[in-house]
mmCIF file of the N, C-alpha and C atoms, coordinates in Angstrom:
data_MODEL
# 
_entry.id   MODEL 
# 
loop_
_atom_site.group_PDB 
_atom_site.id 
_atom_site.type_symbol 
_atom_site.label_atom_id 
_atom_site.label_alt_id 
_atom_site.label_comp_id 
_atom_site.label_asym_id 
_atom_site.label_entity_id 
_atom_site.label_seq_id 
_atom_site.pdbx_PDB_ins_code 
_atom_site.Cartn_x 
_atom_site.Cartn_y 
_atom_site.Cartn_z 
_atom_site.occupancy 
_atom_site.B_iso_or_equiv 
_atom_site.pdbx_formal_charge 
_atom_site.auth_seq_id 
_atom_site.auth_comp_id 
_atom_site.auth_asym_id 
_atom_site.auth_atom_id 
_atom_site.pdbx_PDB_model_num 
ATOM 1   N N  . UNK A 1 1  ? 24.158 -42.088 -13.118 1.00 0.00 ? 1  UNK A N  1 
ATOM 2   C CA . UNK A 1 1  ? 23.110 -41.647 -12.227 1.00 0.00 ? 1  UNK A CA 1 
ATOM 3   C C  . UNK A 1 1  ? 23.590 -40.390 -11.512 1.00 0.00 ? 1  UNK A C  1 
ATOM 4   N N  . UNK A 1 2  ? 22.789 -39.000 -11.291 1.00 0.00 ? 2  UNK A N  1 
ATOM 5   C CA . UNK A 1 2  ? 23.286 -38.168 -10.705 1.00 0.00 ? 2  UNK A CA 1 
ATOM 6   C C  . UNK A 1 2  ? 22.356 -37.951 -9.468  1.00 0.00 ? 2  UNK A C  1 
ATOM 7   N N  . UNK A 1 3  ? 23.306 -37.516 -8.907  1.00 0.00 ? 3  UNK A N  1 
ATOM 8   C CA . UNK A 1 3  ? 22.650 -37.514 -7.346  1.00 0.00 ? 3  UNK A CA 1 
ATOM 9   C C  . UNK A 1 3  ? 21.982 -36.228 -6.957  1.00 0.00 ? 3  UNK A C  1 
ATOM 10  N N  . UNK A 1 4  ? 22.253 -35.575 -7.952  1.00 0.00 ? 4  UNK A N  1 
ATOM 11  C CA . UNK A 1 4  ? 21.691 -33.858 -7.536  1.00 0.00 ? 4  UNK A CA 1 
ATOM 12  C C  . UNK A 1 4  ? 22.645 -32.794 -7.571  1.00 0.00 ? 4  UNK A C  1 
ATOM 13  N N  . UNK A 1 5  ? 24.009 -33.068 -7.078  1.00 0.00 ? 5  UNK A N  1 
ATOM 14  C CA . UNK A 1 5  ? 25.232 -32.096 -7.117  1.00 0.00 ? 5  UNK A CA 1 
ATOM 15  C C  . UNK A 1 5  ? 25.640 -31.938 -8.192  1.00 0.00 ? 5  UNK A C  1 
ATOM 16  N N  . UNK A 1 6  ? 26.233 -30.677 -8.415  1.00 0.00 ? 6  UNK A N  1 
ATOM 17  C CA . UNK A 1 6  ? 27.149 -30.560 -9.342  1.00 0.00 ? 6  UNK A CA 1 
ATOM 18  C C  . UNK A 1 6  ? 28.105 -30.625 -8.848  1.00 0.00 ? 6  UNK A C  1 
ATOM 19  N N  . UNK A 1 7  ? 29.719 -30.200 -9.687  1.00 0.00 ? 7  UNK A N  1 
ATOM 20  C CA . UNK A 1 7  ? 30.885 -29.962 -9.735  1.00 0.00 ? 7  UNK A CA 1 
ATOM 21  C C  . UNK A 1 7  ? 31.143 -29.015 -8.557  1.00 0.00 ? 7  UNK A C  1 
ATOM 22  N N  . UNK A 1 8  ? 30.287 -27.931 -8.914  1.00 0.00 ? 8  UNK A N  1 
ATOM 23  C CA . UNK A 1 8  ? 30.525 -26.632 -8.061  1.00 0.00 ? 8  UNK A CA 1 
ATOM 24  C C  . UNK A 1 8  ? 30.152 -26.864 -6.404  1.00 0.00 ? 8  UNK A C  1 
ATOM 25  N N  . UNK A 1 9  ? 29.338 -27.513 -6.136  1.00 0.00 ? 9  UNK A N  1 
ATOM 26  C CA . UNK A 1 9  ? 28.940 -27.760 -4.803  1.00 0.00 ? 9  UNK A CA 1 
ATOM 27  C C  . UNK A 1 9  ? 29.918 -28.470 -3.919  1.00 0.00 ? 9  UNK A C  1 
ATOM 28  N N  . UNK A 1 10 ? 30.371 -29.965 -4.837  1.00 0.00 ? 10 UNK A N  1 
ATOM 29  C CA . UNK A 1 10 ? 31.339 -30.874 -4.504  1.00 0.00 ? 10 UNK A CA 1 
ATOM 30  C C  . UNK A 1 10 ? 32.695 -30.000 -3.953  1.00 0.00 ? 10 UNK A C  1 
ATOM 31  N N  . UNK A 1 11 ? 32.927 -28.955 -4.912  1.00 0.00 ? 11 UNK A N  1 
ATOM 32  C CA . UNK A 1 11 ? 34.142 -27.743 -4.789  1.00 0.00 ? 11 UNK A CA 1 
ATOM 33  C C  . UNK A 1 11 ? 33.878 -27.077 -3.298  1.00 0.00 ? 11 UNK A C  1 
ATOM 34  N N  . UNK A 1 12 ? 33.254 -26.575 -3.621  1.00 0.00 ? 12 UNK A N  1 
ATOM 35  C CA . UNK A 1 12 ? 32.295 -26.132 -2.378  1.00 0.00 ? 12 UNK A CA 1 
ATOM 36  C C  . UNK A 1 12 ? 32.894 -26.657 -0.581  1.00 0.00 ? 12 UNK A C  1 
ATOM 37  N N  . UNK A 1 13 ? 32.444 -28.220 -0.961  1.00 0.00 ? 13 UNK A N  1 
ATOM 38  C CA . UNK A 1 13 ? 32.791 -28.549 0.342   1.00 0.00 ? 13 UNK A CA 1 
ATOM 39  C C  . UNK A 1 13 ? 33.499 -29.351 0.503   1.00 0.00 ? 13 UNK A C  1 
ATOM 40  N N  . UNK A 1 14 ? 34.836 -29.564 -0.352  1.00 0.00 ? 14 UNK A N  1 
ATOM 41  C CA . UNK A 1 14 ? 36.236 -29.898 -0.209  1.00 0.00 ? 14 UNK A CA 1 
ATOM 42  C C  . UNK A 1 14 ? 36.856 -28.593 0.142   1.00 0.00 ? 14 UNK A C  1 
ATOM 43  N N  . UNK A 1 15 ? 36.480 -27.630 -0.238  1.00 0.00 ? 15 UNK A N  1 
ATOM 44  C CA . UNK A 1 15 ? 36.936 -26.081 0.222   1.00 0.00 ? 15 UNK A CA 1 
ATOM 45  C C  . UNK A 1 15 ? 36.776 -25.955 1.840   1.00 0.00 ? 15 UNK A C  1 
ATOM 46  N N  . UNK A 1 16 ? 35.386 -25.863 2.059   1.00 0.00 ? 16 UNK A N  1 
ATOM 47  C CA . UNK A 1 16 ? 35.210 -25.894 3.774   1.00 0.00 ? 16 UNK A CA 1 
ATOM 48  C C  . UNK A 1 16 ? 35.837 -26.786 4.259   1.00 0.00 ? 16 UNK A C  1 
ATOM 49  N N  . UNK A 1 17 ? 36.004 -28.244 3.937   1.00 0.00 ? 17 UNK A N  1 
ATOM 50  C CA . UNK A 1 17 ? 36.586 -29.554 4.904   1.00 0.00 ? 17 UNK A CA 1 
ATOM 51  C C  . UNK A 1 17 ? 37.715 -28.884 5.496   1.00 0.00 ? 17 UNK A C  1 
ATOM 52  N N  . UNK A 1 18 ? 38.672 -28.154 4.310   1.00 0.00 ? 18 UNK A N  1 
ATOM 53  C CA . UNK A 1 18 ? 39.962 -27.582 4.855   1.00 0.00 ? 18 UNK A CA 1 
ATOM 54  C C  . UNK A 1 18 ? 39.869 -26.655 4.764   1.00 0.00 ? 18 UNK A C  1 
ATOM 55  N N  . UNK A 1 19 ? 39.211 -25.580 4.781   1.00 0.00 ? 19 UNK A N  1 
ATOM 56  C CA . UNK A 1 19 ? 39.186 -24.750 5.837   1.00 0.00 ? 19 UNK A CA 1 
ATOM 57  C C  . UNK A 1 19 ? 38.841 -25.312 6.873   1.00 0.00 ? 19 UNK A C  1 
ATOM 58  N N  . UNK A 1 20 ? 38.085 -25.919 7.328   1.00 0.00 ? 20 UNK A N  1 
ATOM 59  C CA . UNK A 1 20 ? 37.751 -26.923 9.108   1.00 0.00 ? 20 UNK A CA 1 
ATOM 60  C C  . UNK A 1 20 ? 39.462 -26.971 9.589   1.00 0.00 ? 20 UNK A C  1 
ATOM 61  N N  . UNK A 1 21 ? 39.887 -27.988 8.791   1.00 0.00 ? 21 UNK A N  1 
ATOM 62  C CA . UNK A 1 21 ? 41.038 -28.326 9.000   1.00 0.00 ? 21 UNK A CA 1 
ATOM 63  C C  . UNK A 1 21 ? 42.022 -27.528 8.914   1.00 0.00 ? 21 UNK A C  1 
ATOM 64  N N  . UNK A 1 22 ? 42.450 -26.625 8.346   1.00 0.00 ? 22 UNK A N  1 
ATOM 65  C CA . UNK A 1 22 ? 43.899 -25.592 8.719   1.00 0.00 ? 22 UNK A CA 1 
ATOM 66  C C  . UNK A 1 22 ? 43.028 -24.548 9.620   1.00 0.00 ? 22 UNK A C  1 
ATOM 67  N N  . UNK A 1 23 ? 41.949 -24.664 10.194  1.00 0.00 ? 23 UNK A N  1 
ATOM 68  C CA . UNK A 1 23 ? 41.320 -23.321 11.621  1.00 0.00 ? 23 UNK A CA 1 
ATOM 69  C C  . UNK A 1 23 ? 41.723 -24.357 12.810  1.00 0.00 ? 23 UNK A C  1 
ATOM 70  N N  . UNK A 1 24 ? 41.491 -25.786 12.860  1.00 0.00 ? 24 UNK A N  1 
ATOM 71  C CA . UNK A 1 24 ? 41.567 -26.583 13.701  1.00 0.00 ? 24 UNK A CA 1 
ATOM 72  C C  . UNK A 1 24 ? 42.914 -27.033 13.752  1.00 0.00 ? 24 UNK A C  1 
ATOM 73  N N  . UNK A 1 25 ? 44.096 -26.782 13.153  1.00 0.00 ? 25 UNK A N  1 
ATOM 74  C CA . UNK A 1 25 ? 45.543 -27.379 13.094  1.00 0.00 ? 25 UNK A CA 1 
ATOM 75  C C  . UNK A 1 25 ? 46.319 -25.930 13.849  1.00 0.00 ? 25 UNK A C  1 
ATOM 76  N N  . UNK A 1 26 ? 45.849 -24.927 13.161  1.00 0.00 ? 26 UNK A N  1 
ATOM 77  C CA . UNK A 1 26 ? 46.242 -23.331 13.246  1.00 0.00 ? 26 UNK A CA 1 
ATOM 78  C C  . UNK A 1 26 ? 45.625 -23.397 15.139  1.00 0.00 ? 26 UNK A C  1 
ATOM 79  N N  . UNK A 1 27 ? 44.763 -23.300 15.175  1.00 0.00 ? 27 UNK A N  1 
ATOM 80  C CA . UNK A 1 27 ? 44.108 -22.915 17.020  1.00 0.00 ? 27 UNK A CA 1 
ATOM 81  C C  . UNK A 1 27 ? 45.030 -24.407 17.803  1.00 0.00 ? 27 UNK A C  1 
ATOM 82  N N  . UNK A 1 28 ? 45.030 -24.983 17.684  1.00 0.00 ? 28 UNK A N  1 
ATOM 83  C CA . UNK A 1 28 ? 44.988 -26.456 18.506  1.00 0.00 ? 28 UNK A CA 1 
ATOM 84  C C  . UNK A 1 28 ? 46.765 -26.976 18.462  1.00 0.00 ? 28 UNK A C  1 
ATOM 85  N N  . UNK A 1 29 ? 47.607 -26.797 17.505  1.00 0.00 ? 29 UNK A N  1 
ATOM 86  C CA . UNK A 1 29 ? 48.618 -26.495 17.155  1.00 0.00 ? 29 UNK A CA 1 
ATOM 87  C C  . UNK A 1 29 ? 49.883 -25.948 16.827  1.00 0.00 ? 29 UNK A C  1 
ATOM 88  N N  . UNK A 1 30 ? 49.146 -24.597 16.362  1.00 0.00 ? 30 UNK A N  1 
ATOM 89  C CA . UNK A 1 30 ? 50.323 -23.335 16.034  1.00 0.00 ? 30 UNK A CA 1 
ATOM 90  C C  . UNK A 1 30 ? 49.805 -22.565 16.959  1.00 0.00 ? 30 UNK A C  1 
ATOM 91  N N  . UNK A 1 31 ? 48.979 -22.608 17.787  1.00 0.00 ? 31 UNK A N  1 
ATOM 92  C CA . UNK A 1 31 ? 48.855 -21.497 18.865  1.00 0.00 ? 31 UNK A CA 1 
ATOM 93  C C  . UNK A 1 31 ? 48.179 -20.313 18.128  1.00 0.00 ? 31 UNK A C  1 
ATOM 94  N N  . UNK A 1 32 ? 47.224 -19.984 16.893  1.00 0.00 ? 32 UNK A N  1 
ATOM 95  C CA . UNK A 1 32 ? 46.810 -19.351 16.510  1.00 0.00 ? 32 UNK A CA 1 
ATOM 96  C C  . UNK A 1 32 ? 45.753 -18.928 17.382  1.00 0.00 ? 32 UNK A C  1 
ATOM 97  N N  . UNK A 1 33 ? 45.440 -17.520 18.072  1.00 0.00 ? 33 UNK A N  1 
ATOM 98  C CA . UNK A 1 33 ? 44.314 -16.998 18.865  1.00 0.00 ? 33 UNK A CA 1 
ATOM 99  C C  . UNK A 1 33 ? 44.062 -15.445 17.969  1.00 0.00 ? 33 UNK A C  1 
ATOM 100 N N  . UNK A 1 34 ? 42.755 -16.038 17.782  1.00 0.00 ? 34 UNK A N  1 
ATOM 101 C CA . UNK A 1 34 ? 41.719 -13.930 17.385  1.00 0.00 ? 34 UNK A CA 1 
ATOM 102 C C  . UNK A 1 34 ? 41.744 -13.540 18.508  1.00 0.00 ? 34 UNK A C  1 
ATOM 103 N N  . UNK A 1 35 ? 42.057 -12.026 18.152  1.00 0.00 ? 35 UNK A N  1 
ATOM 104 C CA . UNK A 1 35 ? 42.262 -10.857 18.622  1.00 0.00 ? 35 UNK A CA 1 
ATOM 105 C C  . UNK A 1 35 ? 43.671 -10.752 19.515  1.00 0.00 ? 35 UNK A C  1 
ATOM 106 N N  . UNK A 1 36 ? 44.817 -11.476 19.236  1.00 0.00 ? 36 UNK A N  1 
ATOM 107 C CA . UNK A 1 36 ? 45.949 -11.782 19.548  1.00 0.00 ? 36 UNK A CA 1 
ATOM 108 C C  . UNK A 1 36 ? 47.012 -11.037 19.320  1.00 0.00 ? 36 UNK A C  1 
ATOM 109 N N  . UNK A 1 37 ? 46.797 -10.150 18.369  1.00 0.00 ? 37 UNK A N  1 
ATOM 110 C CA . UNK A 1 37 ? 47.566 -9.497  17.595  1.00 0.00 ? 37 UNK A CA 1 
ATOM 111 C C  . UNK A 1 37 ? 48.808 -10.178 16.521  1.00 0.00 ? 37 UNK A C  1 
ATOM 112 N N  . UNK A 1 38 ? 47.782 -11.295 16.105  1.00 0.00 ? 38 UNK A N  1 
ATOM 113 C CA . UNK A 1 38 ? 48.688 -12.049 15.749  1.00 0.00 ? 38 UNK A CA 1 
ATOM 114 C C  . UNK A 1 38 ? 48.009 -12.389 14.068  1.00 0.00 ? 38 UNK A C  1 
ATOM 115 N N  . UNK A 1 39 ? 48.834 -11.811 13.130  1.00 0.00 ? 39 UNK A N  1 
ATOM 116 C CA . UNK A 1 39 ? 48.331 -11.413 11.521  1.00 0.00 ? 39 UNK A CA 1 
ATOM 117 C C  . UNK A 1 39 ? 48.096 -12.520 10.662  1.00 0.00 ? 39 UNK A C  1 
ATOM 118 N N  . UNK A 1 40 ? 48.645 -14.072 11.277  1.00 0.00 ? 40 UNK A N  1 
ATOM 119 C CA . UNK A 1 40 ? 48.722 -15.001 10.177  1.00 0.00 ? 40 UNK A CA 1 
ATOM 120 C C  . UNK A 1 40 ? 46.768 -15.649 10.109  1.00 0.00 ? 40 UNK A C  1 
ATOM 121 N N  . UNK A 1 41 ? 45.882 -15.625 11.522  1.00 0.00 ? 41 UNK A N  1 
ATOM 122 C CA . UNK A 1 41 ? 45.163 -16.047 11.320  1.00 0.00 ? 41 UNK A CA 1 
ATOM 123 C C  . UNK A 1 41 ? 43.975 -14.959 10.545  1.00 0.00 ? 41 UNK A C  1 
ATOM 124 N N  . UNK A 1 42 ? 44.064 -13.569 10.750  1.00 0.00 ? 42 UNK A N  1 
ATOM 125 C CA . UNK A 1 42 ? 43.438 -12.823 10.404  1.00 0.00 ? 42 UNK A CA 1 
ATOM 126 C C  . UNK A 1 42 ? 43.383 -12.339 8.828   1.00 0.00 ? 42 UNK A C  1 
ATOM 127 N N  . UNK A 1 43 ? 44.388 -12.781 8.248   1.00 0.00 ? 43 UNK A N  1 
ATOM 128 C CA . UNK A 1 43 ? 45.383 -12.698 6.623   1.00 0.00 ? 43 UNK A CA 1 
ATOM 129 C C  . UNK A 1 43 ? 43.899 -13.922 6.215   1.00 0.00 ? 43 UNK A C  1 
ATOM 130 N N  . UNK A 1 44 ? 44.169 -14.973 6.889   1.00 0.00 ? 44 UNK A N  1 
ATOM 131 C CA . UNK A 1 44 ? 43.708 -16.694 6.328   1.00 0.00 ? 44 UNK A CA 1 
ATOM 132 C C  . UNK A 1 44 ? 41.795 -16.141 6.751   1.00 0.00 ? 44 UNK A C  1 
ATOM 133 N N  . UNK A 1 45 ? 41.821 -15.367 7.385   1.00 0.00 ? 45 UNK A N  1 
ATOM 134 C CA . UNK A 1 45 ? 39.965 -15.241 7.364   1.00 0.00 ? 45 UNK A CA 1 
ATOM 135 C C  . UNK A 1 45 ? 39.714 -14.297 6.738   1.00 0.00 ? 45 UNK A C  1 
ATOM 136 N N  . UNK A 1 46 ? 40.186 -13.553 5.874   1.00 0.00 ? 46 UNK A N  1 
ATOM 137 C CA . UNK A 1 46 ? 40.119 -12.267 5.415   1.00 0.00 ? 46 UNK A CA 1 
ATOM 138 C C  . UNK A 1 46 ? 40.084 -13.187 3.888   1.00 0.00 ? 46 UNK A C  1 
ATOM 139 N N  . UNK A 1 47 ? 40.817 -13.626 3.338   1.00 0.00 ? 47 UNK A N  1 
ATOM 140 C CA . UNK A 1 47 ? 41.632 -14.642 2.095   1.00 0.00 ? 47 UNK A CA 1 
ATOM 141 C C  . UNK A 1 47 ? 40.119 -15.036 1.727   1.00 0.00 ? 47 UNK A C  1 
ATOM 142 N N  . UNK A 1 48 ? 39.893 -15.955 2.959   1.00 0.00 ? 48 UNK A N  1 
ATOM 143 C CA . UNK A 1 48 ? 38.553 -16.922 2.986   1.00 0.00 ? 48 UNK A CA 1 
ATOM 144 C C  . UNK A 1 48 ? 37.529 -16.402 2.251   1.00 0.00 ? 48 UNK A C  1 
ATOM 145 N N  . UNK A 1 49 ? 37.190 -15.190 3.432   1.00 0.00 ? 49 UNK A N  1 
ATOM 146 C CA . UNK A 1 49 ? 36.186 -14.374 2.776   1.00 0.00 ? 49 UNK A CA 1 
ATOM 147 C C  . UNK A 1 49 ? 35.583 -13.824 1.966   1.00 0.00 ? 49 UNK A C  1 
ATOM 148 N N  . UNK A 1 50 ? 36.503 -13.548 1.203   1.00 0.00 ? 50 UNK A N  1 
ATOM 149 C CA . UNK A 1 50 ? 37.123 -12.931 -0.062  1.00 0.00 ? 50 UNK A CA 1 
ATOM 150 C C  . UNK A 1 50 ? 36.679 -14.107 -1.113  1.00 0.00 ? 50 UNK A C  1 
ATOM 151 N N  . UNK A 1 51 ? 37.391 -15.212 -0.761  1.00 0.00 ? 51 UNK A N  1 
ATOM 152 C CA . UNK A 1 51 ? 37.078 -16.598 -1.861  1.00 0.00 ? 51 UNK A CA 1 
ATOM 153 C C  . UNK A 1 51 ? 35.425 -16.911 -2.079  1.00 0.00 ? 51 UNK A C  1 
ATOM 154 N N  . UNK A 1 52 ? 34.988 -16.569 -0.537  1.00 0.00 ? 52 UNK A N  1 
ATOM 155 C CA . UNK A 1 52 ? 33.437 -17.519 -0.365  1.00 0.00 ? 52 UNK A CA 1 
ATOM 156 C C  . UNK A 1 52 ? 32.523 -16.090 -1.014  1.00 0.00 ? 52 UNK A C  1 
ATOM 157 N N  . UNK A 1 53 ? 33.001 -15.234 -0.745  1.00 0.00 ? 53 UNK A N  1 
ATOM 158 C CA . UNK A 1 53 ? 32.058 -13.880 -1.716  1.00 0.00 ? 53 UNK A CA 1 
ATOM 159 C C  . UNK A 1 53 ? 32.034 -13.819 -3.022  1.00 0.00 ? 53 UNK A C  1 
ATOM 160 N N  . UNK A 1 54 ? 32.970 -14.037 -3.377  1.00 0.00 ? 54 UNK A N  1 
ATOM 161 C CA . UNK A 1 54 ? 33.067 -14.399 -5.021  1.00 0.00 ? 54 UNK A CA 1 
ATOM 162 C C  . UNK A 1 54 ? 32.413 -15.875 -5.360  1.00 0.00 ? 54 UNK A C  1 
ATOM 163 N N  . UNK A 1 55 ? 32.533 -16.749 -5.052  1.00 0.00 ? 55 UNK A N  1 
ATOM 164 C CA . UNK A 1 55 ? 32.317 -18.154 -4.948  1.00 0.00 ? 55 UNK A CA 1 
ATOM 165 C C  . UNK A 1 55 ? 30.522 -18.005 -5.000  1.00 0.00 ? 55 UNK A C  1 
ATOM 166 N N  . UNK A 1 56 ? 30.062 -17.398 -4.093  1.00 0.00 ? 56 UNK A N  1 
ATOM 167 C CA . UNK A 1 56 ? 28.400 -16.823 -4.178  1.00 0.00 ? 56 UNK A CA 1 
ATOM 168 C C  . UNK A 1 56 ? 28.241 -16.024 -5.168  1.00 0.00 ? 56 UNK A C  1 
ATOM 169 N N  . UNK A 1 57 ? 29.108 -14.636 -5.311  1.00 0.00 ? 57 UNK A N  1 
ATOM 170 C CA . UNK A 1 57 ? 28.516 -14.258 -6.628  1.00 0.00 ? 57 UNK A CA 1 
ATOM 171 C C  . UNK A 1 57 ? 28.703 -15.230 -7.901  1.00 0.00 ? 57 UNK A C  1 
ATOM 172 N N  . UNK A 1 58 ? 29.622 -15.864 -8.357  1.00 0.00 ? 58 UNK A N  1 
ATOM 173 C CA . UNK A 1 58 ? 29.523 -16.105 -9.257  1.00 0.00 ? 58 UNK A CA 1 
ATOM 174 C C  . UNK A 1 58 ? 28.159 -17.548 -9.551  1.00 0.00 ? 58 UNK A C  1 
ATOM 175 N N  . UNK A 1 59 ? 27.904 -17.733 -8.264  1.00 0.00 ? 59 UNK A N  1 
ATOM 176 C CA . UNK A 1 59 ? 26.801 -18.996 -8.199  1.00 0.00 ? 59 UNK A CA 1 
ATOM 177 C C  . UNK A 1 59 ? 25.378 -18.257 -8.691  1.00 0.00 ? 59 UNK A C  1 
ATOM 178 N N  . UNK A 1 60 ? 25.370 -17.227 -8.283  1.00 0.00 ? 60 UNK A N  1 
ATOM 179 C CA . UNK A 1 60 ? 24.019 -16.229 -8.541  1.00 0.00 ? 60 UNK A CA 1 
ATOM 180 C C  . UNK A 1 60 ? 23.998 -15.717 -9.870  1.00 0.00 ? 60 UNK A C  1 
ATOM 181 N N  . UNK A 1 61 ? 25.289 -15.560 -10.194 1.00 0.00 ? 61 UNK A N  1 
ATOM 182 C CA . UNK A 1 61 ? 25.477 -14.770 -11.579 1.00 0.00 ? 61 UNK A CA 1 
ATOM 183 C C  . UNK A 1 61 ? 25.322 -15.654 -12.984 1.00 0.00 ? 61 UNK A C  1 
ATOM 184 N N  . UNK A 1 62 ? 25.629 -16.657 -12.498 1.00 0.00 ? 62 UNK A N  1 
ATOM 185 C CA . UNK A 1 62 ? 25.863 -18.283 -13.458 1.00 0.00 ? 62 UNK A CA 1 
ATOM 186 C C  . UNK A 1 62 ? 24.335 -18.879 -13.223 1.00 0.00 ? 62 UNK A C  1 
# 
């Protein structure tokens, strides 16, 4: 029985869960603050971005 999802969606949002989770371990934890001058969190939203833009094109393109 399928529920409606595919593969790709499921991917999707095991991807966000952790991202939730290493933004919420990183701020709450490692002392990660934007606009801090501090490169490790800005590297990890830049990375992201990068993943979830491609991740859309290729959903549009497919």
């Amino acid at each position: 029985m399928s529920l409606g999802f595919n593969s790709q969606s499921s991917l999707s949002t095991v991807l966000g869960i952790v991202i939730v989770i290493v933004a919420i371990v990183g701020t709450q934890f490692l002392g990660w603050e934007w606009g801090s001058g501090q490169l490790v969190p800005t590297v990890i939203a830049v990375v992201l971005v990068g993943g979830g833009a491609l991740l859309v094109l290729h959903d549009r393109l497919t």
